[in-house]
MITORRO-382346 format. One line per 2 residues: number of its first residue (from 0); their letters; for each residue x, y, z of N, C-alpha, C, O. Coordinates in pm, whole numbers, plus 50000, padded with zeros to 5 digits. Atoms other than C-alpha are relative to their C-alpha. Example, Ala and Ser with C-alpha at 12.3 -4.5 7.8 and 13.67 -1.06 7.14 Angstrom:
0	as	50089/49881/50000/51230/49550/50780/50090/50120/50000/50194/50118/50066  49918/49881/49994/51367/49894/50714/49923/50109/50073/49974/50220/50090
This chain:
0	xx	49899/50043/50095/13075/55393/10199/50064/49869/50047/50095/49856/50165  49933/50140/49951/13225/55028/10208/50134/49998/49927/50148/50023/49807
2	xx	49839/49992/50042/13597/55008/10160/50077/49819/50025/50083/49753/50129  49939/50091/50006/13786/54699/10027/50120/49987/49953/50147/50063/49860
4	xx	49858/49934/50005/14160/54651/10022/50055/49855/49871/50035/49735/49885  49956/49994/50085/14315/54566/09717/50146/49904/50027/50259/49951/50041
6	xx	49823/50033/49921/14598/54286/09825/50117/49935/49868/50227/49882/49873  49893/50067/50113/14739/54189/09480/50106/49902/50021/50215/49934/50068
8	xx	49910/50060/49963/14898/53891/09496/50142/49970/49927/50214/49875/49958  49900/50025/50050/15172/53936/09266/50119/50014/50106/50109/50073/50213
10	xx	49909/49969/49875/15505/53912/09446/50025/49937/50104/50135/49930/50159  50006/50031/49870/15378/53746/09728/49972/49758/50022/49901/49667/49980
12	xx	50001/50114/49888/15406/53404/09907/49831/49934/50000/49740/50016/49983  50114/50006/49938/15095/53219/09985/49947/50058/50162/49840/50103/50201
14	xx	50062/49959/49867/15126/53290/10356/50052/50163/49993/50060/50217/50104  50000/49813/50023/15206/53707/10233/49890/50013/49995/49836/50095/50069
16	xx	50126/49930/50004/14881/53697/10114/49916/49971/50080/49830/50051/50118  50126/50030/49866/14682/53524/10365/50014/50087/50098/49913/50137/50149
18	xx	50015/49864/49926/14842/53789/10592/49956/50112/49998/49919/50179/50095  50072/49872/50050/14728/54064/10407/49882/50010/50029/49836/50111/50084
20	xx	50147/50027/49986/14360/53893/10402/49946/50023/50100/49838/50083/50101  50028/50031/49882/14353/53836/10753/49976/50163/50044/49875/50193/50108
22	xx	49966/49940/49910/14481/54183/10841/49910/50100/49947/49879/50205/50003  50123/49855/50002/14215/54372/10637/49865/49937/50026/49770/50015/50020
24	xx	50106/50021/49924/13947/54159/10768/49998/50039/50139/49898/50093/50185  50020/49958/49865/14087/54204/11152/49987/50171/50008/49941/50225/50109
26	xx	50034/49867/50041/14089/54592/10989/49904/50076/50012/49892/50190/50057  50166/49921/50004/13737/54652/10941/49939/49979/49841/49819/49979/49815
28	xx	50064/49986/50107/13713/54628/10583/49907/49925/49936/49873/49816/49982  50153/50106/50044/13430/54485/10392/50042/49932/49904/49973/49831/49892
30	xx	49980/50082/50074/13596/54343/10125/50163/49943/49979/50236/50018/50043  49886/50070/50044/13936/54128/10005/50028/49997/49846/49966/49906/49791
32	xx	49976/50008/50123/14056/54183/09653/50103/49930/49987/50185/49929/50079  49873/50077/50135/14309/53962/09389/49990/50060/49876/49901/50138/49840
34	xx	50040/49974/50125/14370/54003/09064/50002/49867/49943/50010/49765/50012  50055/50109/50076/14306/53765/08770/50116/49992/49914/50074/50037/49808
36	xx	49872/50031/50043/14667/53696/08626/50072/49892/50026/50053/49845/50138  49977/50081/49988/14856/53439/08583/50209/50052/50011/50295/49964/50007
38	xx	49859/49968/49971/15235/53646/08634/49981/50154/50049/49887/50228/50020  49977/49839/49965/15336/53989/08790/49950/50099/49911/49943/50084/49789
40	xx	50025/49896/50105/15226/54294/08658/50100/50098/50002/50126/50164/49902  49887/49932/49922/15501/54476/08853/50131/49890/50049/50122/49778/50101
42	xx	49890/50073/49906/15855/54364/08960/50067/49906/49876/50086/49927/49757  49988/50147/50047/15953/54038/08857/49936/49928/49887/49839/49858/49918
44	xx	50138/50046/50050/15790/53923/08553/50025/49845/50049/49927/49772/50036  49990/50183/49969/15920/53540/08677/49977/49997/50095/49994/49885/50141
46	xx	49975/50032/49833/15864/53622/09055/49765/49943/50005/49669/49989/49942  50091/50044/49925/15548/53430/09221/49825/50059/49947/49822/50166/50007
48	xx	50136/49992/49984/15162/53490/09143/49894/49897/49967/49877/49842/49858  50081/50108/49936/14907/53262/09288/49878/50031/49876/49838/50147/49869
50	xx	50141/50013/50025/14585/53175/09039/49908/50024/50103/49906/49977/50217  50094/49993/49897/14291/53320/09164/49922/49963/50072/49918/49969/50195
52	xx	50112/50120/49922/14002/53103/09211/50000/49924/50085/49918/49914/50178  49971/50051/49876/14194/52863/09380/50016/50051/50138/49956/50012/50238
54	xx	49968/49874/49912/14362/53165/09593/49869/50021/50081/49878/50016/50204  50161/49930/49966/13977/53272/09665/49947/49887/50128/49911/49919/50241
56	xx	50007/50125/49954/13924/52911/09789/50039/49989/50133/49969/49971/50233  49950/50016/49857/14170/52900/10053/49993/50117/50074/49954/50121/50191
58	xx	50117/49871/49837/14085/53248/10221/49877/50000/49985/49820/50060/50077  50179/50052/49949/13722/53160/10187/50002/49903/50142/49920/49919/50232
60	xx	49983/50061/49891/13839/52910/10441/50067/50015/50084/50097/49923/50159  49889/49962/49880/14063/53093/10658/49970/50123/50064/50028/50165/50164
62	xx	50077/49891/49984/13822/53405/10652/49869/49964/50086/49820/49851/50085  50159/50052/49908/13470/53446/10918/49939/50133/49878/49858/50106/49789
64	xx	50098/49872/50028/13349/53800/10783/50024/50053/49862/49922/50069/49796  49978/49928/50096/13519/53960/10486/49951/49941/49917/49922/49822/49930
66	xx	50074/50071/50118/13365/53935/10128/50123/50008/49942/50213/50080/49987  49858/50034/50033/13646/53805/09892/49933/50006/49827/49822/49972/49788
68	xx	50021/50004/50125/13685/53868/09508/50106/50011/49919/50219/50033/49964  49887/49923/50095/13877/53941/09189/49977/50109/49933/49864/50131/49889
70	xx	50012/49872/50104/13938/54256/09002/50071/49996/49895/50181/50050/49888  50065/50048/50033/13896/54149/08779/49982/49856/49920/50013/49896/49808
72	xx	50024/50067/50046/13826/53799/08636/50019/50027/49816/49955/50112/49755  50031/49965/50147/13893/53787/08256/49978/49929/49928/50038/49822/49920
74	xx	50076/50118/50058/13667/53647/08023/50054/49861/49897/50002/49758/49854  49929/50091/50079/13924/53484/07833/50055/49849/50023/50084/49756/49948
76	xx	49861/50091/49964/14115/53266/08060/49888/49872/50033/49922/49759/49997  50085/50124/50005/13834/53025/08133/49851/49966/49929/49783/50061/49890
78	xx	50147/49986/50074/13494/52880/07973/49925/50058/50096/49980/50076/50205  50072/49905/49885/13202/53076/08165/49941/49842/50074/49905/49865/50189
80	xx	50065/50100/49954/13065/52703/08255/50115/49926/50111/50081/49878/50219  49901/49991/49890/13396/52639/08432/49995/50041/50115/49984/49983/50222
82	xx	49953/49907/49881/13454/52949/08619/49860/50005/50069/49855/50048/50185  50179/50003/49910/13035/52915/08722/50050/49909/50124/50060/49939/50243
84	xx	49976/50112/49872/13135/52597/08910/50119/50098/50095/50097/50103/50216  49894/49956/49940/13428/52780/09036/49970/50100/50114/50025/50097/50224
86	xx	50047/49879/49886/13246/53101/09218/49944/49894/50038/50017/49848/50126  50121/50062/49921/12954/52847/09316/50058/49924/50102/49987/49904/50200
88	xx	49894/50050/49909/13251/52666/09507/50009/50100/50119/49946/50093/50224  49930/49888/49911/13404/52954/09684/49883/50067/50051/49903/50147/50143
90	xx	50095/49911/49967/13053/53090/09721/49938/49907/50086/49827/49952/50116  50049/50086/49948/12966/52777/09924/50143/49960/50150/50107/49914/50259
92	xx	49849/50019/49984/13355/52738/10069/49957/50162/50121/49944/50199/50238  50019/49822/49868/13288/53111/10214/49859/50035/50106/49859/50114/50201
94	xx	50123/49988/49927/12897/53064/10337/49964/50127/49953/49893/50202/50020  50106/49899/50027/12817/53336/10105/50035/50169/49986/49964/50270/49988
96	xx	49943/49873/49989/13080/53604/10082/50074/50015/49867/50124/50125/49845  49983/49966/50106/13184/53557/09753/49965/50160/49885/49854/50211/49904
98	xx	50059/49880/50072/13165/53893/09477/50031/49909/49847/50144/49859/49848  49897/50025/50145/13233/53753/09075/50023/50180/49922/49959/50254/49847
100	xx	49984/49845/50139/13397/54088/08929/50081/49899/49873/50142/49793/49884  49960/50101/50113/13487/53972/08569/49984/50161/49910/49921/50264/49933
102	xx	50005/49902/50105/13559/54187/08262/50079/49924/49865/50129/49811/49861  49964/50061/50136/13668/54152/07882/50176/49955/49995/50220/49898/49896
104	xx	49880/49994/49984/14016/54133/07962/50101/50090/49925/50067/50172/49840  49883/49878/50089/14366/54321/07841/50149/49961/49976/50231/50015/49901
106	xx	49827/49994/49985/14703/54177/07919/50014/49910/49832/49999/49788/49825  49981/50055/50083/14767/54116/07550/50105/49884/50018/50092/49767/49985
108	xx	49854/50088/50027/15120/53971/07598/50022/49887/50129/50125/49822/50140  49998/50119/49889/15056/53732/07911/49911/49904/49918/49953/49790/49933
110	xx	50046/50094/50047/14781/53547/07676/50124/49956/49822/50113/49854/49754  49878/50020/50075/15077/53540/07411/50093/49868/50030/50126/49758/49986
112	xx	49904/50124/49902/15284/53380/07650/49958/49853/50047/50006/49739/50044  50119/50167/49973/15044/53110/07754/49913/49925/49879/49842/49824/49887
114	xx	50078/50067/50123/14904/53039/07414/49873/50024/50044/49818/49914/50052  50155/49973/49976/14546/53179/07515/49979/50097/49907/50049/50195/49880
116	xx	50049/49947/50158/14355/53284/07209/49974/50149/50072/49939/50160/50190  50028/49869/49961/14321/53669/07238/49942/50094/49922/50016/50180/49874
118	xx	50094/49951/50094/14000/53816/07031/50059/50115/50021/50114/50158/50123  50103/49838/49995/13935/54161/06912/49948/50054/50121/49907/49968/50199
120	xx	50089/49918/49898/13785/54403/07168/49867/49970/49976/49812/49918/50073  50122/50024/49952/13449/54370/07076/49949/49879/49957/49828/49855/49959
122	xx	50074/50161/49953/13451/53967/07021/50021/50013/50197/49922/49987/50266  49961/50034/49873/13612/53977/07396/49846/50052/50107/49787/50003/50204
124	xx	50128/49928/49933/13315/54228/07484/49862/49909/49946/49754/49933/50001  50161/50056/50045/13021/53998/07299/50041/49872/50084/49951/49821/50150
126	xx	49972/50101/49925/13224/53706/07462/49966/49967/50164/49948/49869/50236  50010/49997/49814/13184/53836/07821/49839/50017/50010/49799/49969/50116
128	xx	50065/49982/49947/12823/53941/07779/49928/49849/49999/49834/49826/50076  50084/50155/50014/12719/53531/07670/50040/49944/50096/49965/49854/50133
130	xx	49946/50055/49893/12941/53440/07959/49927/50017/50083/49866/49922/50131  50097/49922/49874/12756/53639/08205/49901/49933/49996/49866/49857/50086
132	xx	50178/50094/50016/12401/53500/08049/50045/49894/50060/50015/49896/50179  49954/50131/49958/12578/53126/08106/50052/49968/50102/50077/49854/50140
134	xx	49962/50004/49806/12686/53181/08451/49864/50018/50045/49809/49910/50066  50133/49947/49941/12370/53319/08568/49883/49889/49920/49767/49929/49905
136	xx	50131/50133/50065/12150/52982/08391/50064/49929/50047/49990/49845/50098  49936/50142/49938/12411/52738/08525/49988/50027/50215/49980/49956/50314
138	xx	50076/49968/49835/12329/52912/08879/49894/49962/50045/49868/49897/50146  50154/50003/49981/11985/52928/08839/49907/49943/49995/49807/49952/50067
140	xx	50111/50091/50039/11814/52680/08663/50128/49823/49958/50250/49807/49955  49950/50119/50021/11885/52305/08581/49934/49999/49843/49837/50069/49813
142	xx	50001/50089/50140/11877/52137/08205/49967/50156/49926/49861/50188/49871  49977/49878/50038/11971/52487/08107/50067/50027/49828/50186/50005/49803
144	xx	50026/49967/50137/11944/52581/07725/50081/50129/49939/50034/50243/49948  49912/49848/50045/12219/52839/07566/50055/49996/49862/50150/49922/49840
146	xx	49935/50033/50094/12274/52892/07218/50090/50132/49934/50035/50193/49841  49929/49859/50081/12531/53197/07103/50068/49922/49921/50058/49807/49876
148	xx	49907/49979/50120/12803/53273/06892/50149/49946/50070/50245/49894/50014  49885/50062/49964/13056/53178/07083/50003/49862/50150/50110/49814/50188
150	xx	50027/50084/49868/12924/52924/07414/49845/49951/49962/49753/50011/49906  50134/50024/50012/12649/52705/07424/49958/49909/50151/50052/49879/50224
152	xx	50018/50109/49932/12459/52469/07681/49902/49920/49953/49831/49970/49866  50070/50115/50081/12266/52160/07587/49917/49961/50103/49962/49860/50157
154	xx	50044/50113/49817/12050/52042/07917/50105/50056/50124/50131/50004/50233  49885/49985/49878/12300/52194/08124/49958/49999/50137/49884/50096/50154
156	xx	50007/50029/49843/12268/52087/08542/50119/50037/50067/50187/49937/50043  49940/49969/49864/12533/52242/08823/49943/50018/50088/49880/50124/50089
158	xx	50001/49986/49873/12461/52178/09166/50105/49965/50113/50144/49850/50131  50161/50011/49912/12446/52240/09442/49986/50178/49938/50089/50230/49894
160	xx	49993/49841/50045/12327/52648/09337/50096/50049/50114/50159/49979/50193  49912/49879/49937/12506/52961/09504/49939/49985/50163/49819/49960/50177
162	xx	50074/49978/49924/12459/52986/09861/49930/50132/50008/49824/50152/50067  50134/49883/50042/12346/53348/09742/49929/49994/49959/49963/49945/49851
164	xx	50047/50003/50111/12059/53365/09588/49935/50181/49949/49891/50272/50020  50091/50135/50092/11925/53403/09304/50212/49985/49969/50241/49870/49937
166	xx	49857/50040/50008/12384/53427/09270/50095/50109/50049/50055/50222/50074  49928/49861/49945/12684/53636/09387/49959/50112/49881/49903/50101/49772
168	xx	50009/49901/50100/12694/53966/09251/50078/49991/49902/50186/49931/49901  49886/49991/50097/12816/54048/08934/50074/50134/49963/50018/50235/49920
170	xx	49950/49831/50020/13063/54337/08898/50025/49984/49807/50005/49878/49747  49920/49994/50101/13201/54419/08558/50122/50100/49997/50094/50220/49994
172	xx	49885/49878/50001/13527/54616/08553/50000/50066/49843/50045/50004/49746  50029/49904/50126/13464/54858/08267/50039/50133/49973/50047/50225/50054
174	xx	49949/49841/50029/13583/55152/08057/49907/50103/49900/49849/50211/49915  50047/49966/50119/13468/55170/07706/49895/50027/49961/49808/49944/49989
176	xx	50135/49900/50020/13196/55387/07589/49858/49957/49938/49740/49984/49960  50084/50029/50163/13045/55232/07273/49958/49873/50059/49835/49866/50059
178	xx	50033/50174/49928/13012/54855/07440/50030/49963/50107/49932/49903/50151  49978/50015/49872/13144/54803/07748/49870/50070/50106/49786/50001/50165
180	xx	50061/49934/49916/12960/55079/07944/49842/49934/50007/49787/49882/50104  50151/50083/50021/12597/54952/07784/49961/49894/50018/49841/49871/50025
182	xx	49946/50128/49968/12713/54617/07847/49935/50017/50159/49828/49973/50200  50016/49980/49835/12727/54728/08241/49866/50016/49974/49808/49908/49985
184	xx	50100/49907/49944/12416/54931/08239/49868/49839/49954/49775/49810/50030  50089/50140/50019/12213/54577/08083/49977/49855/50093/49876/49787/50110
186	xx	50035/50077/49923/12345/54335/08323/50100/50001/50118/50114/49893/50175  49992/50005/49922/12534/54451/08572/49989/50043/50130/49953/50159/50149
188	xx	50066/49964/49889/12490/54433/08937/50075/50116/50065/50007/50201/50121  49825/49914/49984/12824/54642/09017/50060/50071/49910/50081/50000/49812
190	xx	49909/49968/50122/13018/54866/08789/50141/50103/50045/50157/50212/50100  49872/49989/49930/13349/54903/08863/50110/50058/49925/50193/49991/49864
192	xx	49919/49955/50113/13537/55189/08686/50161/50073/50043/50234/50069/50142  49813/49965/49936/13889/55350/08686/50020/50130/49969/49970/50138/49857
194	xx	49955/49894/50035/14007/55722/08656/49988/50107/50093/49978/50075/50211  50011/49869/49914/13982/56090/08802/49847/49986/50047/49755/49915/50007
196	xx	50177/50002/49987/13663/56178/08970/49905/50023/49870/49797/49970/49843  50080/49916/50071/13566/56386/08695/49959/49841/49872/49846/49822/49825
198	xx	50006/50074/50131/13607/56087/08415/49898/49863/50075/49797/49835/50010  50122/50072/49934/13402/55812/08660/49884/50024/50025/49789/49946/50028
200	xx	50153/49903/49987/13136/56054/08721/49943/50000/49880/49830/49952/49873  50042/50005/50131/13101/56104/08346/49932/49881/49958/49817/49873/49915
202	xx	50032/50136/50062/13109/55729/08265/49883/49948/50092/49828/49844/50056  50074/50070/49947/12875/55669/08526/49817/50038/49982/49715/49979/50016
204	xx	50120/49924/50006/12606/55938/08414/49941/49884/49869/49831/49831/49854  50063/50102/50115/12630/55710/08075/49939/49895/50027/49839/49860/49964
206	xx	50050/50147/49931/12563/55400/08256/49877/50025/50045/49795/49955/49985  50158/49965/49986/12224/55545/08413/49912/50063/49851/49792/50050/49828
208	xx	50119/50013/50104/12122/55667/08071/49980/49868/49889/49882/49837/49822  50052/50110/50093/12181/55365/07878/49902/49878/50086/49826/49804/50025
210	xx	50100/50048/49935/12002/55188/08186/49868/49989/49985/49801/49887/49968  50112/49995/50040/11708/55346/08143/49971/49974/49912/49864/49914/49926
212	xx	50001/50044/50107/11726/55286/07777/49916/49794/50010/49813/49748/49959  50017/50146/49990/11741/54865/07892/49870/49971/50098/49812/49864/50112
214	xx	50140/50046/49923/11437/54932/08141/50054/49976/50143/49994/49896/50214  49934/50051/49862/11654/54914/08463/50035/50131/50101/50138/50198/50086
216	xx	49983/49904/49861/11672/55151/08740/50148/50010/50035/50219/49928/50092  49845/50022/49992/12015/55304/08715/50016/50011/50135/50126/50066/50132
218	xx	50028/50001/49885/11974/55302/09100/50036/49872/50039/50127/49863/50121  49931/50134/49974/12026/54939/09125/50083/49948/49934/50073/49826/49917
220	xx	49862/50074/50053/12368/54893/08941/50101/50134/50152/50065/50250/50172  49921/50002/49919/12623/54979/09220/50128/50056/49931/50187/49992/49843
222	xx	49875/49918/50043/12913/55230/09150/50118/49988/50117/50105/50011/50237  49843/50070/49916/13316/55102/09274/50073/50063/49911/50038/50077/49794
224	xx	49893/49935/50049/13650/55292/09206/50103/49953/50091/50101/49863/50175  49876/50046/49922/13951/55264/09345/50049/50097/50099/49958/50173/50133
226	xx	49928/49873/49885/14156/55506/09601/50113/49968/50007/50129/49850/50036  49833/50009/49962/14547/55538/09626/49988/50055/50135/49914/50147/50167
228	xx	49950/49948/49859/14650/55593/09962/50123/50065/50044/50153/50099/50158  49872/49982/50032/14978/55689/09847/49971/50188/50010/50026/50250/50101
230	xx	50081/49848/49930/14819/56067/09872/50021/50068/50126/49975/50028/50233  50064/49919/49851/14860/56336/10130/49883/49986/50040/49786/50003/49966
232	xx	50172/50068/49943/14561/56218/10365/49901/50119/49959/49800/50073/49907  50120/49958/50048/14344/56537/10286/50005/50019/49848/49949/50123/49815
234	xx	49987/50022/50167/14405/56475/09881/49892/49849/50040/49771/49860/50020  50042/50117/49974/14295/56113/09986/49802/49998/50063/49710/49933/50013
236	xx	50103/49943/49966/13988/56255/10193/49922/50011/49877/49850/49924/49827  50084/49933/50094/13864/56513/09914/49930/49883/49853/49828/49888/49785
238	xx	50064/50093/50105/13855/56202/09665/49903/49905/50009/49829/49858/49922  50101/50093/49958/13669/55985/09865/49855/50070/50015/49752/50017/49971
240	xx	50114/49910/49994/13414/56268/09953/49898/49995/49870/49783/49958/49847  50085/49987/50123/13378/56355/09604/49924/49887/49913/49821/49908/49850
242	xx	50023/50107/50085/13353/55998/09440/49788/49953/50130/49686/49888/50106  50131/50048/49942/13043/55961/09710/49912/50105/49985/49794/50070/49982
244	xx	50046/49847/50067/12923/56295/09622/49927/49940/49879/49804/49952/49875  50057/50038/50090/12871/56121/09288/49924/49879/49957/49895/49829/49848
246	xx	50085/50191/49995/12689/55779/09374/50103/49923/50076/50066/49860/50175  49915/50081/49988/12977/55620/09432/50015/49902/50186/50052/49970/50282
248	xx	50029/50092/49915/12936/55309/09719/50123/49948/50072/50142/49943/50194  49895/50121/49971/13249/55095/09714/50114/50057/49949/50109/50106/49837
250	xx	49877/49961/50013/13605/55194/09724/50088/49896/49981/50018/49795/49985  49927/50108/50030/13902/54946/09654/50093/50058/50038/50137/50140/49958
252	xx	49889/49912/50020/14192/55075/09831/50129/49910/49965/50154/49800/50014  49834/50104/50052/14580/54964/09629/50068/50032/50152/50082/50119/50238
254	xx	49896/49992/49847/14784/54858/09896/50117/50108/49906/50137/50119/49785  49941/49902/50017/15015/55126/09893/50195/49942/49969/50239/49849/50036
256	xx	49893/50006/49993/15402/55129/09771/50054/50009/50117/50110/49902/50138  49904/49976/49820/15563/55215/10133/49919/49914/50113/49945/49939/50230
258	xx	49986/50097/49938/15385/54915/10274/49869/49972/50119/49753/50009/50099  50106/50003/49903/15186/54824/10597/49997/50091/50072/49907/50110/50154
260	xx	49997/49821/49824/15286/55169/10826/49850/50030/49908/49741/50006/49960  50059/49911/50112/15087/55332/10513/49839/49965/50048/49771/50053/50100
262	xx	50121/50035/49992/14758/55144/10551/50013/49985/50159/49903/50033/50184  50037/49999/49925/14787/55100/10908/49943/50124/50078/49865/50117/50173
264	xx	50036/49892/49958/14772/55498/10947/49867/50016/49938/49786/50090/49993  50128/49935/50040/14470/55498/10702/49906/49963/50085/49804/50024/50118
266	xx	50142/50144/49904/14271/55215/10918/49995/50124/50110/49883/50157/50149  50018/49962/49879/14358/55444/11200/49908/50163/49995/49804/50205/50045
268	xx	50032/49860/50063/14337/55802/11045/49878/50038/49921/49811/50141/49928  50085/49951/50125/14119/55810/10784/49827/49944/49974/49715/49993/49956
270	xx	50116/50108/50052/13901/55496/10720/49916/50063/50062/49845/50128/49985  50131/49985/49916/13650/55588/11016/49935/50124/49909/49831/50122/49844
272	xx	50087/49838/50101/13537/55918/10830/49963/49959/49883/49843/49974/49858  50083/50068/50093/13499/55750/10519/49903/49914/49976/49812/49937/49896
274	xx	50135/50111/49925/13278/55454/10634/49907/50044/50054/49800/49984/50058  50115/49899/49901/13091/55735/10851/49928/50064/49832/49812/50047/49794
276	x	50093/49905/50104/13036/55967/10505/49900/49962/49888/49843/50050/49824
């Protein structure tokens, strides 16, 4: 099981979060999470939160080992030919530790606030899957050819490519049954869902049958949830057990309300057994 810590930068300082980064890389953990917001989700709605990409940028360069990402990227806030250059940066910036999680997005009333156009659910969902195609051709190939409904490319060239190849992974953070889920199971590399065991397990059985449906080995899309730590440690345990019980790879743990004691007892207490199971 690989466990990545969740440092949300709402709230925080630039040098809050670089501490955070630092302290779950000197931790052990395998990965560094942000989110993809442009104000608090909690607290303050006027107090402090850092854009991500950039954010990504400067602990790509202040990081040796941890992989660094967002949870999720939303397809709204930039063109996909943008935010391409943007991972291929940080994915060059880091030597290769980059993740792109990205999804249809939700915060109705923050794109309100900013004047960012805010489709329908399933333009946002047909929006993210042409994005995805147009990231993954501006990676891959040069004088790159894209014609949808909502993005196009004409000849399109970005270099230099990913230092991954053939590009970082792609997660999708996903819920929804009817489009979203089938969405995952078509092109993504990661699928990154949210709820009880019982309701991730479910959504994830869908994801291997609409897989097979697309011709893809539900075996190679990659199952991620989250973990509160906020939990009596064997509540905390039994969930981690079970979520690996059911495929499940990659954990995301929320930094916890009561702070750094909290996670420093899990690093000490807990983590090793989970990383072992």
């Amino acid at each position: 099981m690989e466990l990545g810590l969740d440092c949300t930068q709402h709230q925080l300082s630039w040098d809050g979060l670089k501490e955070r980064v630092l302290y779950a890389e000197s931790a052990g953990f395998d990965g560094a999470w942000v989110f993809d917001h442009f104000k608090p989700l909690y607290g303050d709605p006027s107090g402090p939160c850092l854009e991500s990409w950039t954010l990504l940028a400067g602990l790509a360069a202040v990081t040796e080992r941890i992989r660094l990402g967002p949870l999720v990227t939303g397809v709204t806030y930039r063109h996909p030919s943008m935010l391409a250059t943007e991972v291929v940066t940080v994915d060059h910036i880091s030597h290769g530790r980059v993740e792109l999680a990205i999804g249809a997005a939700w915060f109705e009333d923050e794109h309100v606030e900013l004047g960012i156009d805010f489709p329908p659910a399933r333009e946002r969902a047909n929006r993210l899957e042409e994005a995805i195609r147009v990231i993954k051709l501006l990676m891959t190939e040069d004088n790159a050819i894209f014609e949808g409904d909502h993005y196009r490319l004409s000849g399109a060239t970005f270099n230099p490519k990913p230092v991954q190849s053939p590009h970082p992974p792609v997660w999708i953070g996903a819920g929804g049954e009817k489009v979203m889920l089938p969405l995952v199971a078509r092109v993504a590399d990661v699928w990154h869902g949210f709820g009880s065991v019982q309701e991730v397990t479910r959504k994830s059985r869908i994801i291997d049958q609409h897989a097979e449906k697309a011709g893809r080995d539900p075996s190679s899309i990659g199952r991620s949830t989250s973990l509160s730590i906020s939990e009596p440690w064997d509540e905390v345990r039994t969930r981690a057990n079970d979520l690996s019980d059911a495929g499940f790879s990659y954990l995301t743990v929320d930094w916890p309300g009561e702070g750094r004691e909290r996670v420093d007892e899990f690093v000490t207490d807990v983590m090793p057994e989970i990383k072992a199971g």
